[in-house]
N, CA, C, O and CB atoms as a CASP TS submission, in Angstrom:
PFRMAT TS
TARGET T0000
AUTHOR 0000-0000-0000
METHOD Language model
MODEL 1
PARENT N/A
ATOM      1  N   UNK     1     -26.113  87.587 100.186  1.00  0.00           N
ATOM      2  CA  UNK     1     -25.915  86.286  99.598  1.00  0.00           C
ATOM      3  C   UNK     1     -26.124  86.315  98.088  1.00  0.00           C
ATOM      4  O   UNK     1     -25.458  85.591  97.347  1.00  0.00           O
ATOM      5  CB  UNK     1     -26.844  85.287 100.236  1.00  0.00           C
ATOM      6  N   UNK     2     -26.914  87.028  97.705  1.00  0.00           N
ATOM      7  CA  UNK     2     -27.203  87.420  95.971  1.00  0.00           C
ATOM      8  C   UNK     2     -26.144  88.081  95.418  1.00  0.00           C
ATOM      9  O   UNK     2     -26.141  88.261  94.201  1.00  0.00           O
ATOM     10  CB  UNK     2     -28.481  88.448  95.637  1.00  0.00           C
ATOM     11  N   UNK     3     -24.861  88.642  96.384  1.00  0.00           N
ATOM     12  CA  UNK     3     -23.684  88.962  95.520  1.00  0.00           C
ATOM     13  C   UNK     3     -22.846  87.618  95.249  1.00  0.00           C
ATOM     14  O   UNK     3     -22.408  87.292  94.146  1.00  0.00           O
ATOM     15  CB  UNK     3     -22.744  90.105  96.254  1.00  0.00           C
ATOM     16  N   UNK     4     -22.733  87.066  96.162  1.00  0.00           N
ATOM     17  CA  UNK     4     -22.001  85.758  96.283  1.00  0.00           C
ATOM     18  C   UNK     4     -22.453  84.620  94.973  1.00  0.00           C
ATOM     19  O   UNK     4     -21.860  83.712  94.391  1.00  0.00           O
ATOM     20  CB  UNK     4     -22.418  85.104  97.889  1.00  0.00           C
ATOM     21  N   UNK     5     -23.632  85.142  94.900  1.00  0.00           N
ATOM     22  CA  UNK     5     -23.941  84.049  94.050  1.00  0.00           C
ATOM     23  C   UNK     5     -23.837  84.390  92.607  1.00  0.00           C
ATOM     24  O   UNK     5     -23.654  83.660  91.633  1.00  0.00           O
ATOM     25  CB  UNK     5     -25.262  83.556  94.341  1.00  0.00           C
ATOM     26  N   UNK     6     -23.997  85.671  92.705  1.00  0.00           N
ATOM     27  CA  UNK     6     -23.576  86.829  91.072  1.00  0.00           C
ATOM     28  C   UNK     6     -22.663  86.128  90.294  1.00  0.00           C
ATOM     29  O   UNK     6     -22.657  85.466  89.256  1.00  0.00           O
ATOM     30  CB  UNK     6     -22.639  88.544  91.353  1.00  0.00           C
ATOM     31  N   UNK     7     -21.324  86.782  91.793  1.00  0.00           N
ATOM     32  CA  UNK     7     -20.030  86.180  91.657  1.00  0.00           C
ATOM     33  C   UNK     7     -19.460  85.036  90.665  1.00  0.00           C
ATOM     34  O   UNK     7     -18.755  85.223  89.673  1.00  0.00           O
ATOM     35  CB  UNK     7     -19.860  85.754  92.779  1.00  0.00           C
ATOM     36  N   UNK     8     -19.956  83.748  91.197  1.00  0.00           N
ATOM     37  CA  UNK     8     -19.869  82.474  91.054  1.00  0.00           C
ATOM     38  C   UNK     8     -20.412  82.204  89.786  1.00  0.00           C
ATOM     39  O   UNK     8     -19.783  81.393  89.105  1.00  0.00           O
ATOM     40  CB  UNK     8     -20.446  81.787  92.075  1.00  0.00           C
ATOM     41  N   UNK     9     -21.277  82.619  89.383  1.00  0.00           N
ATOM     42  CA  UNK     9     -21.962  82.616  87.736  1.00  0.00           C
ATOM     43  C   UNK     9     -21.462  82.927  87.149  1.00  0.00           C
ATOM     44  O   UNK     9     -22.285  83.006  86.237  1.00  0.00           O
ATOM     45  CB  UNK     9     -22.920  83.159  87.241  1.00  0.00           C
ATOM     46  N   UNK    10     -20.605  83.266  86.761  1.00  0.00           N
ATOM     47  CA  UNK    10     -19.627  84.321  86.024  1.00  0.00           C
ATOM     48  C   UNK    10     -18.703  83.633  86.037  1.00  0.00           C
ATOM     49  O   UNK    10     -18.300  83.284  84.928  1.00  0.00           O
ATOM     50  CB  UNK    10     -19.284  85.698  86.560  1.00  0.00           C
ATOM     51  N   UNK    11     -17.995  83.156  87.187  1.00  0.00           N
ATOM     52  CA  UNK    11     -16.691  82.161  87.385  1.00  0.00           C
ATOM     53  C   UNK    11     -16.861  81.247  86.655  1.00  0.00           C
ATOM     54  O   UNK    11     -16.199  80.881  85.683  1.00  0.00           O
ATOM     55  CB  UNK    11     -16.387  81.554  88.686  1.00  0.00           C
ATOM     56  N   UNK    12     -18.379  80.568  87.408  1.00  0.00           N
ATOM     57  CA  UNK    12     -18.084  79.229  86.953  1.00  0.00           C
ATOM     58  C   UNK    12     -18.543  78.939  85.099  1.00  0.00           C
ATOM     59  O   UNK    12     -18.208  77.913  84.508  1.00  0.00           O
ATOM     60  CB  UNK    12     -19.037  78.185  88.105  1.00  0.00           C
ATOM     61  N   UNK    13     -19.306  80.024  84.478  1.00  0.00           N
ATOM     62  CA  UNK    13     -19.183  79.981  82.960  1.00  0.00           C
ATOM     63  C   UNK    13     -18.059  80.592  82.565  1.00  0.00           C
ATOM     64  O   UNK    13     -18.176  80.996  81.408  1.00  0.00           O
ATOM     65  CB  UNK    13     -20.271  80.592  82.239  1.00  0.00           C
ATOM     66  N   UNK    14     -17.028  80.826  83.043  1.00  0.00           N
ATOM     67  CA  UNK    14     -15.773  81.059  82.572  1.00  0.00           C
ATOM     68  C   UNK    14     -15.078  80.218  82.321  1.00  0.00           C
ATOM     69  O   UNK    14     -14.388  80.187  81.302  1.00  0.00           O
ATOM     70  CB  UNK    14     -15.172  81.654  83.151  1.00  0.00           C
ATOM     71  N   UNK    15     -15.111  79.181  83.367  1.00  0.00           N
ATOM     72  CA  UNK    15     -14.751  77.733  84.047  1.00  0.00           C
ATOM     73  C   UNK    15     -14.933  76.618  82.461  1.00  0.00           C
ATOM     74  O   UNK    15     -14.278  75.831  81.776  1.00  0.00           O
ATOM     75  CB  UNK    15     -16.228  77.253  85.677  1.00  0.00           C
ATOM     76  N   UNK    16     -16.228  77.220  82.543  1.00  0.00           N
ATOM     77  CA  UNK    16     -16.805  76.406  81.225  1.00  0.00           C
ATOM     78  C   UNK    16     -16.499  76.422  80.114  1.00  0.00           C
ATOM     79  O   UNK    16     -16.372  75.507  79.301  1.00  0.00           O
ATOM     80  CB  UNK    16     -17.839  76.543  80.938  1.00  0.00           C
ATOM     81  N   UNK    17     -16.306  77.971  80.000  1.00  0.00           N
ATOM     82  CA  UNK    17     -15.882  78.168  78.350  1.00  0.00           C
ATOM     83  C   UNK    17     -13.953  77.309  78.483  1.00  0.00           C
ATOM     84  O   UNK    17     -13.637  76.544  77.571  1.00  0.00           O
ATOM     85  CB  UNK    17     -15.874  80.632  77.775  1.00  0.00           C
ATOM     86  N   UNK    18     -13.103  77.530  79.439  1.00  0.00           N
ATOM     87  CA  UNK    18     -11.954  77.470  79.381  1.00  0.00           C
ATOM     88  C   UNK    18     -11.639  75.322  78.924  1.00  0.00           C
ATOM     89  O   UNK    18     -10.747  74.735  78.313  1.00  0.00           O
ATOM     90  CB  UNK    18     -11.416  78.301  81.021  1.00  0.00           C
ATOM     91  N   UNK    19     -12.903  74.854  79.630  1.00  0.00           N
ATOM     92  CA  UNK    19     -12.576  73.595  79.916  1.00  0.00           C
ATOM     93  C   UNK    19     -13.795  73.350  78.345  1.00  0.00           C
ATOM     94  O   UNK    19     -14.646  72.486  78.555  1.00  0.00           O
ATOM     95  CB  UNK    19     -12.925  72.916  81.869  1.00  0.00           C
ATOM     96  N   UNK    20     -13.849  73.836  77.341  1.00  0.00           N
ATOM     97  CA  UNK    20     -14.627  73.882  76.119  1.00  0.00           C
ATOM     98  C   UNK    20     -13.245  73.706  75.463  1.00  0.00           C
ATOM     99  O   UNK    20     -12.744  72.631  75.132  1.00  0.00           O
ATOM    100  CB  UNK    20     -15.675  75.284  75.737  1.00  0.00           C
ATOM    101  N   UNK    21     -12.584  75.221  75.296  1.00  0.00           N
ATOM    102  CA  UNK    21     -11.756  75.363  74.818  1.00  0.00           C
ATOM    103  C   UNK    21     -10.894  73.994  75.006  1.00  0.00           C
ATOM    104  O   UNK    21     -10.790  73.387  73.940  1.00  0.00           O
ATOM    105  CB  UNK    21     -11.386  76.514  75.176  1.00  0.00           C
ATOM    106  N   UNK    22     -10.213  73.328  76.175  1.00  0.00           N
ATOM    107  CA  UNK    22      -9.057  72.341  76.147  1.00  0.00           C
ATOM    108  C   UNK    22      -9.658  71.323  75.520  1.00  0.00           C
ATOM    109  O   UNK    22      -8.944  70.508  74.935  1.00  0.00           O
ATOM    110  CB  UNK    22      -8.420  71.899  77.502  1.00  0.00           C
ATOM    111  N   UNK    23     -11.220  71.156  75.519  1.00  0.00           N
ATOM    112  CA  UNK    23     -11.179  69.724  75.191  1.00  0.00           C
ATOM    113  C   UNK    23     -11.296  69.954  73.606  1.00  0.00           C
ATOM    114  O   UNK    23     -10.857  69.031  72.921  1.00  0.00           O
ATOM    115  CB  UNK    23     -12.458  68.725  75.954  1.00  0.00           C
ATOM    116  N   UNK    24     -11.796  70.992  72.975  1.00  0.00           N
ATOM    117  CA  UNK    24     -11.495  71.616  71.527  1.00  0.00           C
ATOM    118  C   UNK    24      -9.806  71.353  70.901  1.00  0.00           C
ATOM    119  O   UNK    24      -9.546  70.927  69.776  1.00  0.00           O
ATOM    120  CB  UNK    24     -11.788  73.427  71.702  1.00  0.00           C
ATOM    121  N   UNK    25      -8.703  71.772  72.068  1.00  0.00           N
ATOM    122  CA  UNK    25      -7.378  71.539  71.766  1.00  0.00           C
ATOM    123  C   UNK    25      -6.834  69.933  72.167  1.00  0.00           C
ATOM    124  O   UNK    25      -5.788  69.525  71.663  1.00  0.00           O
ATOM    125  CB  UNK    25      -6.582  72.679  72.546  1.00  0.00           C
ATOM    126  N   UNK    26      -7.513  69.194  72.971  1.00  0.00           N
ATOM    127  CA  UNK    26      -6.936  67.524  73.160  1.00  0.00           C
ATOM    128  C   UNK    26      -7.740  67.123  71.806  1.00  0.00           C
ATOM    129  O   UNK    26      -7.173  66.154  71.303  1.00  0.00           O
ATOM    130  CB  UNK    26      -7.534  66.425  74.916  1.00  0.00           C
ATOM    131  N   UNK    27      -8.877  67.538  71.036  1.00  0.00           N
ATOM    132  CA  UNK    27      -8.991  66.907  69.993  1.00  0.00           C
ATOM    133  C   UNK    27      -8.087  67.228  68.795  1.00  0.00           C
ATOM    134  O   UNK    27      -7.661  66.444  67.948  1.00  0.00           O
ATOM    135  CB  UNK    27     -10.181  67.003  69.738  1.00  0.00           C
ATOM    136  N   UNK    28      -7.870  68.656  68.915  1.00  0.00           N
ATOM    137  CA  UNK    28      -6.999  68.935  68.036  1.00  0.00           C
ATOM    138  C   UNK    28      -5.672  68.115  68.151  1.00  0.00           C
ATOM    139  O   UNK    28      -4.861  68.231  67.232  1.00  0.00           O
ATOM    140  CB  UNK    28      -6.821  70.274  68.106  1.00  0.00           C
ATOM    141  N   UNK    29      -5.390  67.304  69.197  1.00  0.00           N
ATOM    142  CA  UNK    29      -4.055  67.176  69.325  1.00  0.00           C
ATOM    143  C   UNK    29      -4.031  65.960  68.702  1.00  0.00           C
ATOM    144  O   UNK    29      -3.236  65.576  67.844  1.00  0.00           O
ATOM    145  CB  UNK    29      -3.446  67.273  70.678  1.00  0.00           C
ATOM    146  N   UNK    30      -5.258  65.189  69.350  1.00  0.00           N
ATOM    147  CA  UNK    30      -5.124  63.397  69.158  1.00  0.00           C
ATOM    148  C   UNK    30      -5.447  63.679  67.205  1.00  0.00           C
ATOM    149  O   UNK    30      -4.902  62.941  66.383  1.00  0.00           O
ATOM    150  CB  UNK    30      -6.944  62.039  70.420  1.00  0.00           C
ATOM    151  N   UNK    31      -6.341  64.776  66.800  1.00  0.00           N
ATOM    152  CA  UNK    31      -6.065  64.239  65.276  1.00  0.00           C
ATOM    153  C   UNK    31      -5.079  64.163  64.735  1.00  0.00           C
ATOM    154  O   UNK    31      -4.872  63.287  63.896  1.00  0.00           O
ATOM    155  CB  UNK    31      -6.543  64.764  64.407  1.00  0.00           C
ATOM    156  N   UNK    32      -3.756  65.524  65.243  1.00  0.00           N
ATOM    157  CA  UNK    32      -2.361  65.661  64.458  1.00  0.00           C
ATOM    158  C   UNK    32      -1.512  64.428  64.870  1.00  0.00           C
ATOM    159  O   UNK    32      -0.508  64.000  64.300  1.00  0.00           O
ATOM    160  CB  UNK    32      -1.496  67.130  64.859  1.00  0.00           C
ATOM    161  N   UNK    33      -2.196  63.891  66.111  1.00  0.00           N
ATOM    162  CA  UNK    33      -1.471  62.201  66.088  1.00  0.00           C
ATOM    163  C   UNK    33      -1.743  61.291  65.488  1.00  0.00           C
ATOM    164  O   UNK    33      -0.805  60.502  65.380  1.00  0.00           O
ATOM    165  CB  UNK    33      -1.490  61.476  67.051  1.00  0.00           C
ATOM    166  N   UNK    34      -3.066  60.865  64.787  1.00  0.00           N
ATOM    167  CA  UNK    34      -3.780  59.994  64.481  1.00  0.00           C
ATOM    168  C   UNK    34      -2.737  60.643  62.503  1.00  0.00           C
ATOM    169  O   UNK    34      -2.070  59.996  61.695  1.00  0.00           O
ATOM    170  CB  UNK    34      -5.869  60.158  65.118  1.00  0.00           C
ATOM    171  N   UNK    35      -3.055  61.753  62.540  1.00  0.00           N
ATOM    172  CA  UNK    35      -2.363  62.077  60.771  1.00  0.00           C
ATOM    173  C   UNK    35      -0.588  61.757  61.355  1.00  0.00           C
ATOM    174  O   UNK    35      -0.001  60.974  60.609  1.00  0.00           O
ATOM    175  CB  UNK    35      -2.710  64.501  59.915  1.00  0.00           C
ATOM    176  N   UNK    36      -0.120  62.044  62.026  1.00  0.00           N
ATOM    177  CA  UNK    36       1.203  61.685  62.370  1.00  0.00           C
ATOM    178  C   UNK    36       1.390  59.804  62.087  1.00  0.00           C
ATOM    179  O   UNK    36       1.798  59.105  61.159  1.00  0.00           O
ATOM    180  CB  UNK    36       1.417  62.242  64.130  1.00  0.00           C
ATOM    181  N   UNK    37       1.121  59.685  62.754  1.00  0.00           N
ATOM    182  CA  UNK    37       0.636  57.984  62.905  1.00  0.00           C
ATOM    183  C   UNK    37       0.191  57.783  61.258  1.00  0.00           C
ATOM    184  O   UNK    37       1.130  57.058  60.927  1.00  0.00           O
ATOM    185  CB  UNK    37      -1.051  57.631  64.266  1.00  0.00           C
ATOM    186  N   UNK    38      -0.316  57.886  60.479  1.00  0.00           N
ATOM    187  CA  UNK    38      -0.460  57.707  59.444  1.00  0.00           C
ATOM    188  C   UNK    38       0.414  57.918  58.216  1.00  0.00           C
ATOM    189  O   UNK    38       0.449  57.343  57.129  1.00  0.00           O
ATOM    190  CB  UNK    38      -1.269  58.122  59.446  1.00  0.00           C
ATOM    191  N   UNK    39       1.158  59.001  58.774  1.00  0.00           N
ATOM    192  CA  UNK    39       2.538  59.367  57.726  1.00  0.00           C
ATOM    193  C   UNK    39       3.267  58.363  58.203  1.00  0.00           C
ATOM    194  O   UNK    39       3.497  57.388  57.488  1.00  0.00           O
ATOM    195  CB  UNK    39       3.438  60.946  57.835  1.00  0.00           C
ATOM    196  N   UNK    40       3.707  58.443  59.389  1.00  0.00           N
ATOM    197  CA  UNK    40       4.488  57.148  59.847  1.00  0.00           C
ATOM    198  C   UNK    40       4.772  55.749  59.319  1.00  0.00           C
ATOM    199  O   UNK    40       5.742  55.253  58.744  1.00  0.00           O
ATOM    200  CB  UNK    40       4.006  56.852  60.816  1.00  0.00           C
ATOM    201  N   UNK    41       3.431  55.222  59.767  1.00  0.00           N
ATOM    202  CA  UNK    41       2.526  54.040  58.416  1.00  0.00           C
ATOM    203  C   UNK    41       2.621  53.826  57.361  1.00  0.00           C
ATOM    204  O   UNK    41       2.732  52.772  56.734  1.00  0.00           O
ATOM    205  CB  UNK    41       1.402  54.115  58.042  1.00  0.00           C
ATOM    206  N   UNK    42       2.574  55.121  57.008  1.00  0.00           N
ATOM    207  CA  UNK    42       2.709  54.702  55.269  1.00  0.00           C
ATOM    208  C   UNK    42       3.473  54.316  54.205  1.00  0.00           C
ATOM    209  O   UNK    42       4.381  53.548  54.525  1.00  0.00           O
ATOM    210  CB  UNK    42       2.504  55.363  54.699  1.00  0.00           C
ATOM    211  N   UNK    43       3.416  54.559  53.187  1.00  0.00           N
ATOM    212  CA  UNK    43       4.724  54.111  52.795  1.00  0.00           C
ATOM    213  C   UNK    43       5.938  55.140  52.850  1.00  0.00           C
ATOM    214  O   UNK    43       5.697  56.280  53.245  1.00  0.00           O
ATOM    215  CB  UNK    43       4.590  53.619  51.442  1.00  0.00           C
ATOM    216  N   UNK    44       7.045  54.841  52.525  1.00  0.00           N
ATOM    217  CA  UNK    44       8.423  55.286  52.446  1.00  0.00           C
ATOM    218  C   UNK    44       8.452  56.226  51.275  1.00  0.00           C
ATOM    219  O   UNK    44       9.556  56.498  50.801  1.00  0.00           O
ATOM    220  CB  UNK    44       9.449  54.090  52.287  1.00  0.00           C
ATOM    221  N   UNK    45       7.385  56.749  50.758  1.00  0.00           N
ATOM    222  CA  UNK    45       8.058  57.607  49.227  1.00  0.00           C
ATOM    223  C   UNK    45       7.664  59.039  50.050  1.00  0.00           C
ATOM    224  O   UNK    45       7.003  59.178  51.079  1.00  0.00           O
ATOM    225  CB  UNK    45       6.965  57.291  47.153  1.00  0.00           C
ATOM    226  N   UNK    46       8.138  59.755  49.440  1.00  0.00           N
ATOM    227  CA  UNK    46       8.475  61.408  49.866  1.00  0.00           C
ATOM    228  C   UNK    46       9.218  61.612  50.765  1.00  0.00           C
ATOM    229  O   UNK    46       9.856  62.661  50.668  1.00  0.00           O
ATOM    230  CB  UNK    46       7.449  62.228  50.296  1.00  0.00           C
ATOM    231  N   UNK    47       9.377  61.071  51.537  1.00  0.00           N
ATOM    232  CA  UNK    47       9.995  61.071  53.158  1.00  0.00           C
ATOM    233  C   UNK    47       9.078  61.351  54.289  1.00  0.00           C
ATOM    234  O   UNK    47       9.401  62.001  55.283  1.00  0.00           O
ATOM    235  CB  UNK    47      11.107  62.193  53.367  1.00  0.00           C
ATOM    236  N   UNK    48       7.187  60.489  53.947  1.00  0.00           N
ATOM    237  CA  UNK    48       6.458  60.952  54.702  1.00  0.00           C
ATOM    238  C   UNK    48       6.814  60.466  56.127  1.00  0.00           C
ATOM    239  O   UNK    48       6.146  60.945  57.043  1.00  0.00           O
ATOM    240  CB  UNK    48       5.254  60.715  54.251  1.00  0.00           C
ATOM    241  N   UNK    49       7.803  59.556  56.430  1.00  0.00           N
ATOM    242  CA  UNK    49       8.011  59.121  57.383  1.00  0.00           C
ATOM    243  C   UNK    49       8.788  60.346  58.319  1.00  0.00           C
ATOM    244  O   UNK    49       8.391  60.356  59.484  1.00  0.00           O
ATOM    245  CB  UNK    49       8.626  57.895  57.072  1.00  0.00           C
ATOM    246  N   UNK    50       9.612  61.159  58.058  1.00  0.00           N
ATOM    247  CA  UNK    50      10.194  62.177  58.586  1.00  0.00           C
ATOM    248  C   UNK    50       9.445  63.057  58.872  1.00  0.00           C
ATOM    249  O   UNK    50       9.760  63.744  59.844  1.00  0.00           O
ATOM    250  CB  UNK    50      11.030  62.606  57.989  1.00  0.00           C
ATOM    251  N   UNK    51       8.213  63.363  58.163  1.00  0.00           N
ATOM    252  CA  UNK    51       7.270  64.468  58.448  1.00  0.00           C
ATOM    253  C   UNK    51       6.011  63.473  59.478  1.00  0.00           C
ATOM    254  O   UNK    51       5.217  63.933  60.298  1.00  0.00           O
ATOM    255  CB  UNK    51       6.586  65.276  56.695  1.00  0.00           C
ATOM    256  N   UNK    52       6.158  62.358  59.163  1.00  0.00           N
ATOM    257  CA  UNK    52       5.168  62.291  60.569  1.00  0.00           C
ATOM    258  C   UNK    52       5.736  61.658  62.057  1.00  0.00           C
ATOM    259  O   UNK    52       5.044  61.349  63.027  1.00  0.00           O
ATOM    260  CB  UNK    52       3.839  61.271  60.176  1.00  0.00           C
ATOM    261  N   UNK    53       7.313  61.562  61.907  1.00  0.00           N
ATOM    262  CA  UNK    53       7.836  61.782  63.233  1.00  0.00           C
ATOM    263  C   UNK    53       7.543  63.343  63.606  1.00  0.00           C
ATOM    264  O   UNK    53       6.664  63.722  64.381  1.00  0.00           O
ATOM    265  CB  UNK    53       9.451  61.404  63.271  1.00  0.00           C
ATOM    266  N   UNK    54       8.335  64.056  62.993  1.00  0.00           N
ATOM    267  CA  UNK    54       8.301  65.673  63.065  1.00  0.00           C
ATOM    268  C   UNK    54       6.509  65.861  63.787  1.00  0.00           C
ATOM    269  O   UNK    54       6.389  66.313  64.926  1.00  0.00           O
ATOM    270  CB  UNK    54       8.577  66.550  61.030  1.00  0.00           C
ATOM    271  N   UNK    55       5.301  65.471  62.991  1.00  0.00           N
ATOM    272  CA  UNK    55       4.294  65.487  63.220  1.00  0.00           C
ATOM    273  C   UNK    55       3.694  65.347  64.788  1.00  0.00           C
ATOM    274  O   UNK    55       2.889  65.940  65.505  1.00  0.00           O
ATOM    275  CB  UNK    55       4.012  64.731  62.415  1.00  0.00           C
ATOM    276  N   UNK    56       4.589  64.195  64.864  1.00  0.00           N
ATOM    277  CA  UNK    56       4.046  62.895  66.296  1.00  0.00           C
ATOM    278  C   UNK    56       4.705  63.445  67.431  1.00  0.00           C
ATOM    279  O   UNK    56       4.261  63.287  68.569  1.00  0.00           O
ATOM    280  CB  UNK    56       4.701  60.950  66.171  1.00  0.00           C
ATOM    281  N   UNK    57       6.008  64.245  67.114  1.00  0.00           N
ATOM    282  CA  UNK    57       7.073  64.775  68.452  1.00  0.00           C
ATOM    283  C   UNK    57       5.976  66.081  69.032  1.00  0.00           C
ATOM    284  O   UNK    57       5.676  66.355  70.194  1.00  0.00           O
ATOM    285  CB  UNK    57       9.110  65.585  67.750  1.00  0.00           C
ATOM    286  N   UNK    58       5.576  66.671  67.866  1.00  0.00           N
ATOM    287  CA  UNK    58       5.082  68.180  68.210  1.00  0.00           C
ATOM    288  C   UNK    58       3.548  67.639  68.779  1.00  0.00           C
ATOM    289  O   UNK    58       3.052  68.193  69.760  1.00  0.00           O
ATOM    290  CB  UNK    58       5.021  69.474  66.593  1.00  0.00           C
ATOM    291  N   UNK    59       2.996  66.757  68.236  1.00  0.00           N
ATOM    292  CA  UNK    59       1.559  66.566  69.422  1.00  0.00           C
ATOM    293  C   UNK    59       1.775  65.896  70.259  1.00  0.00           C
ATOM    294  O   UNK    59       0.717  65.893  70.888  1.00  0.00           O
ATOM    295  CB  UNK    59       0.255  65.969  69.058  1.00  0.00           C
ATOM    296  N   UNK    60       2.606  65.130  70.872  1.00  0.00           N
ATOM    297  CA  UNK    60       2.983  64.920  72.368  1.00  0.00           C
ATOM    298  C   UNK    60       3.704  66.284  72.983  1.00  0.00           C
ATOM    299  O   UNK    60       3.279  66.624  74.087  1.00  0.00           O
ATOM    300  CB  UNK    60       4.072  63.569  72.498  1.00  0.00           C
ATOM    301  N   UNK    61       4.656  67.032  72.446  1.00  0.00           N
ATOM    302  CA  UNK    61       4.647  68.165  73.383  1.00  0.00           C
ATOM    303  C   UNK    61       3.101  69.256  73.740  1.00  0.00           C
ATOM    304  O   UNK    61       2.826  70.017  74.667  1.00  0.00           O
ATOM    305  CB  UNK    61       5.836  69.061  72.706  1.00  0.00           C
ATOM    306  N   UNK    62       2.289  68.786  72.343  1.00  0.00           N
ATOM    307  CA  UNK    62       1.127  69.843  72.916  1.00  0.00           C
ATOM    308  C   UNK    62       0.338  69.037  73.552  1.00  0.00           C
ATOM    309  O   UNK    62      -0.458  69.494  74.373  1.00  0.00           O
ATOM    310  CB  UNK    62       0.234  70.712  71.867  1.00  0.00           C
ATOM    311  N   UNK    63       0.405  67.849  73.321  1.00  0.00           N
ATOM    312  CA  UNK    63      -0.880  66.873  74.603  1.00  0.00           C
ATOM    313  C   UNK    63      -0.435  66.931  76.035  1.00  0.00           C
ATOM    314  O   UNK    63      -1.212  66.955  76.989  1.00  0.00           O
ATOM    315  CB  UNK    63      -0.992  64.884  74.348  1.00  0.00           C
ATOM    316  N   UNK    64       1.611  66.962  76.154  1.00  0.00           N
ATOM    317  CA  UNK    64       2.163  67.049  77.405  1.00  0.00           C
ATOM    318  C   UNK    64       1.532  68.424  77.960  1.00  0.00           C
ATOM    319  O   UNK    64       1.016  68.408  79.078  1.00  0.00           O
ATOM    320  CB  UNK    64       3.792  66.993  77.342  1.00  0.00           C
ATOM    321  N   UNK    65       1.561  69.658  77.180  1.00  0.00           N
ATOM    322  CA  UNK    65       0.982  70.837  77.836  1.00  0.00           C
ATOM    323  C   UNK    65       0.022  71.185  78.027  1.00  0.00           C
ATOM    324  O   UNK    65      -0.163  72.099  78.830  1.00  0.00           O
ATOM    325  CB  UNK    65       1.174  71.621  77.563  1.00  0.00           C
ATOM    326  N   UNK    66      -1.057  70.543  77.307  1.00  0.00           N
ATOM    327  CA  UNK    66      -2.681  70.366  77.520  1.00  0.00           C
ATOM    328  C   UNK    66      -3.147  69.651  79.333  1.00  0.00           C
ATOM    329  O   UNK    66      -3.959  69.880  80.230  1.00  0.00           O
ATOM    330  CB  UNK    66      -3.255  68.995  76.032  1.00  0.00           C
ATOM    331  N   UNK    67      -1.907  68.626  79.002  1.00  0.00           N
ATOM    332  CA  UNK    67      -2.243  68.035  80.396  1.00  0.00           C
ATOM    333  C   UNK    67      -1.951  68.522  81.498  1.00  0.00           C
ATOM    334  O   UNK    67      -2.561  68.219  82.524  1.00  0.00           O
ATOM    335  CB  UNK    67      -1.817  66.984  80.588  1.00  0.00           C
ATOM    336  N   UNK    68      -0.714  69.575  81.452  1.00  0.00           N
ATOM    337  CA  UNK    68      -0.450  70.131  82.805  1.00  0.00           C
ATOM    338  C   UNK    68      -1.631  71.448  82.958  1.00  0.00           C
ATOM    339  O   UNK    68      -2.069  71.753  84.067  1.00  0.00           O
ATOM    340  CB  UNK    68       1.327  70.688  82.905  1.00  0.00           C
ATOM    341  N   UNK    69      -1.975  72.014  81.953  1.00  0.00           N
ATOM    342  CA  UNK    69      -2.386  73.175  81.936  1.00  0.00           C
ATOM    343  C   UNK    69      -3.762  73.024  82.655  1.00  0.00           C
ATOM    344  O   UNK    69      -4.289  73.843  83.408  1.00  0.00           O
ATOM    345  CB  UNK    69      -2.361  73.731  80.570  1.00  0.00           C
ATOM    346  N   UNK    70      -4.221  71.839  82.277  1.00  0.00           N
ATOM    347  CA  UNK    70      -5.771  71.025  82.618  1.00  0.00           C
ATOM    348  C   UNK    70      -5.336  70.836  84.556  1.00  0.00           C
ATOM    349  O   UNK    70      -5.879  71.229  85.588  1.00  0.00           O
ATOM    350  CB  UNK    70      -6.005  68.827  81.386  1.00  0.00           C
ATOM    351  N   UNK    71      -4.213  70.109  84.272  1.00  0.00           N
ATOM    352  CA  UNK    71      -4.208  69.598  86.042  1.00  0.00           C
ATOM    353  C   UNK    71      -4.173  70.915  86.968  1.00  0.00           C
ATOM    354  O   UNK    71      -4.628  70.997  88.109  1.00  0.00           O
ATOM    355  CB  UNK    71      -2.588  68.562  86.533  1.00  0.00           C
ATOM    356  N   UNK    72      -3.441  72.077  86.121  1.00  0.00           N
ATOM    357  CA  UNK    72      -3.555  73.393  86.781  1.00  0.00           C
ATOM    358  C   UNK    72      -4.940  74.093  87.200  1.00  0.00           C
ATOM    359  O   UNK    72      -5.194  74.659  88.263  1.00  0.00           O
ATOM    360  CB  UNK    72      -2.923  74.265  85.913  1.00  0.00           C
ATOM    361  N   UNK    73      -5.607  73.941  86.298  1.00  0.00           N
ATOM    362  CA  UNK    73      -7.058  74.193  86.526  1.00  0.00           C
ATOM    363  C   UNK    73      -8.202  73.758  87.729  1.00  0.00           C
ATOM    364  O   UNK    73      -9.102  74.261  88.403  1.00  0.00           O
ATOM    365  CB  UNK    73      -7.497  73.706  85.469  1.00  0.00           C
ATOM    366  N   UNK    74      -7.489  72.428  87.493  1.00  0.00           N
ATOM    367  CA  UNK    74      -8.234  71.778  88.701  1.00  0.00           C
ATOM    368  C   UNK    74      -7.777  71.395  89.706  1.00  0.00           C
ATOM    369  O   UNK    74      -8.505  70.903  90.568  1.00  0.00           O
ATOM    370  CB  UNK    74      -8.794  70.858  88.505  1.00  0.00           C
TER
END
């Protein structure tokens, strides 16, 4: 029974570090939305509006893959 339980220690701080890591990358994601969202917002000079669509498309594809990758896990 002391292998079994070896085992599982190991897993489950693996478990840990992995579900560290995603929630490290959903923050990363919601900030490049929150700065997306803000180019958006703002005003019209430079063409920040084009760079924070561009911004806002690419962190919904990485929040869309955060989320499957997460539901995979569990």
């Amino acid at each position: 029974m002391k292998k079994e339980k070896n085992n599982t220690a190991p897993k489950k701080a693996e478990q840990e570090h992995i579900e560290d890591i995603l929630l490290e990358l959903f923050v990363f994601s919601a900030s490049l939305g929150f700065i997306g969202r803000l180019l958006i917002d703002a005003e019209r000079a430079y063409d920040s509006v084009l760079i924070g669509k561009i911004v806002d498309h690419y962190t919904g594809l990485i929040s869309d893959g955060l989320t499957r990758l997460q539901g995979e896990l569990h």
